[in-house]
Each structure stands twice: as C-alpha cells, then as structure tokens.
N, C-alpha and C positions, 0 to 999 in steps of 0.2 A: 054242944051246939055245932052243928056240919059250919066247913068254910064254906063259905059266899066263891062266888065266880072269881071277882075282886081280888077277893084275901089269897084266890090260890096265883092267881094273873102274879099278886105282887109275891108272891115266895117264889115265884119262877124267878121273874126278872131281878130277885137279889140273887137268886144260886148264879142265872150268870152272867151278874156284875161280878161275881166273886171267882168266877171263872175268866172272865175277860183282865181281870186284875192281875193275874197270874201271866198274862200275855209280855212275853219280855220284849225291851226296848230293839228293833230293829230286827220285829220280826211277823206277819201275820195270821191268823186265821181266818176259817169259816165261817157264816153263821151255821151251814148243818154240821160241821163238826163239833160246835157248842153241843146244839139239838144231840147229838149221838152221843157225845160224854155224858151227856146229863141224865140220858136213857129214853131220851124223847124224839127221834129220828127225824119224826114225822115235824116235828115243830122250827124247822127252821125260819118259817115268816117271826114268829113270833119270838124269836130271839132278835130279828130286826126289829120287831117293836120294840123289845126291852131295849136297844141300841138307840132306837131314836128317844125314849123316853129319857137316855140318860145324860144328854147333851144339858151342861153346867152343872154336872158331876167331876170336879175335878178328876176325881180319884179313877174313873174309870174309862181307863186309853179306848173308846170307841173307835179312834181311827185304825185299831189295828186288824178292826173288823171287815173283811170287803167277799164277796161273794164266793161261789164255789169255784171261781176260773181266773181269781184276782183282779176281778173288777172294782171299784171305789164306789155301789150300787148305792150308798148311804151319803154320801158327796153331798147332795140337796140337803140334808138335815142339819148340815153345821152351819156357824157364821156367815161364812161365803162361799161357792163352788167351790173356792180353791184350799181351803183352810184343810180337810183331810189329807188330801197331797203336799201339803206344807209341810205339815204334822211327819208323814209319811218321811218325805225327802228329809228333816230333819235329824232322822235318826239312820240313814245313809239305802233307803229304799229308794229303789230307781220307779217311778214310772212313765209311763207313754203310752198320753191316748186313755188316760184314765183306768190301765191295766198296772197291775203289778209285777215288774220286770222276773224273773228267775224265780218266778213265784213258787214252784216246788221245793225249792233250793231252801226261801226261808221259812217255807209253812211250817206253823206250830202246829201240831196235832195234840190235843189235850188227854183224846185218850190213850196216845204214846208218852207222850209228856209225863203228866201224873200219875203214871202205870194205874189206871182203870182198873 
C-alpha cells in the first residue's frame, strides 16, 4: 500500500528530530543544513515545521535550531519569546538582538559532523 502524504510528512520529521538530537550542547545549526544532510536541500521550511511540531518533546533540543544567518526565527513557537534565548544563553551562547553571537565559530554542520 503507497505511503499517504501524512505517513511520509511524519518519517521526515522523525529523521530530523533524530538529527537535531545529535545537536550538542552549546552549539547550533540550520534549518537548511538539516534539509541538506538529509538530502532534501530544497526543504528547509519544512524542517521548521518539524521544529514547531516538536515543542513538548523533551528530548528534542529545538532551540538549537535558528535560521541560515543565526537568527532565533522560531522564537514565537516556544513558551514565551524569550524561552529559546534562555535555553540558548544557558548553555554559554551569547545573543543580541535575537541573533546568534560568533555564529560560524559554533555552527554544527551535520553533514561535517556525521561525515555524510
């Protein structure tokens, strides 16, 4: 029986919750470098929707997620505006102005990372 739209939406968004998991403490990425590890370039919105859908997911550090220039673009989807830069600052990430301070300095790149 073909997968539904649905059933493939949801195999996306576990590959990368299971990708963002891997994301170490005190350090962030992309959504399109998710999208590019995954082999899906094209799909970086929709790595932001697996982002918003995973808010009270313990397990999966969404705040480490913020845009291609270190922006906190996902900010509105948590608790309160400021709960992503809390998160952020807590594990010694500077920002200002809703950017990510040194941001090349800690980007993870996954498909450096996990030798793709």
């Amino acid at each position: 029986m073909p997968s539904t739209i649905s059933e493939n939406k949801q195999d996306f968004f576990q590959l990368v919750y299971q990708v963002v998991r891997l994301i170490p403490a005190g350090r962030v990425t992309s959504y399109g470098a998710i999208a590019n590890y995954l082999g899906t370039k094209k799909s970086s919105r929709m790595v932001g929707w697996a982002m918003n859908a995973s808010h009270g997911m313990k397990d999966v550090p969404a705040h480490r997620v913020v845009n291609r220039i270190g922006l906190l673009t996902g900010k509105t989807h948590f608790e309160t505006n400021s709960t992503m830069q809390e998160r952020l600052e807590a594990e010694g990430i500077t920002i200002i102005e809703n950017q990510v301070q040194s941001f090349t300095l800690i980007f993870w790149d996954p498909a450096i990372e996990l030798k793709l």
